[in-house]
N, C-alpha and C positions, 0 to 999 in steps of 0.2 A: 504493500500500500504506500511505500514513501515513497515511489516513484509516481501516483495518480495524479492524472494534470484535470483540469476543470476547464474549458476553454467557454468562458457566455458566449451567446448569440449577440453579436454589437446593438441589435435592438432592444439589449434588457439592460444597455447602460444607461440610467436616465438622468445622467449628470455632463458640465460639459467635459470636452477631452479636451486635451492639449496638443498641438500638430506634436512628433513624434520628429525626432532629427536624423532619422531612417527607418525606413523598413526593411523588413525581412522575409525574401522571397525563401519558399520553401518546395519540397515534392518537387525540384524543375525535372529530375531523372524520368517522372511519370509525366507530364505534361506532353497532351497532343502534339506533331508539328505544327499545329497550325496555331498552336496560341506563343502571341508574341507579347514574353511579359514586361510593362515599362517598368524596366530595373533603371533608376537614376543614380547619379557620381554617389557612393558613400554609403548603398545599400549593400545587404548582406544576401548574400547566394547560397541555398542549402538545396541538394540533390534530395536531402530525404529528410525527416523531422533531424530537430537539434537537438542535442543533449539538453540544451536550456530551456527552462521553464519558461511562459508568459511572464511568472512572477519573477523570473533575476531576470529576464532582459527588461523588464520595465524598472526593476533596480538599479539595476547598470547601465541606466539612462537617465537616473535621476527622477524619475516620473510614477513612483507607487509612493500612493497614497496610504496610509493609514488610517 
């Protein structure tokens, strides 16, 4: 169980967000060829999930709230 992630549905955050200072493309090894994804300067690229939780990458961007 200490590996269990939780991931909401973005529709059941009813608070505002803050823009994110990248994102994190992920699954690119299973994506169609035909999806092309806007990956921009500073994003992060994962073939398959990360080791990393929701909760330490929004850690390690300063951005979890309490």
């Amino acid at each position: 169980m200490a590996n269990m992630r939780v991931h909401p549905f973005a529709s059941a955050i009813d608070t505002e967000l803050p823009v994110p200072p990248s994102r994190t493309h992920i699954m690119l090894r299973y994506k169609p060829l035909w999806v092309q994804p806007n990956i921009r300067p500073g994003d992060i690229r994962r073939d398959e999930y990360p080791d990393e939780s929701i909760e330490e990458w929004h850690r390690s961007k300063g951005l979890w709230i309490d």
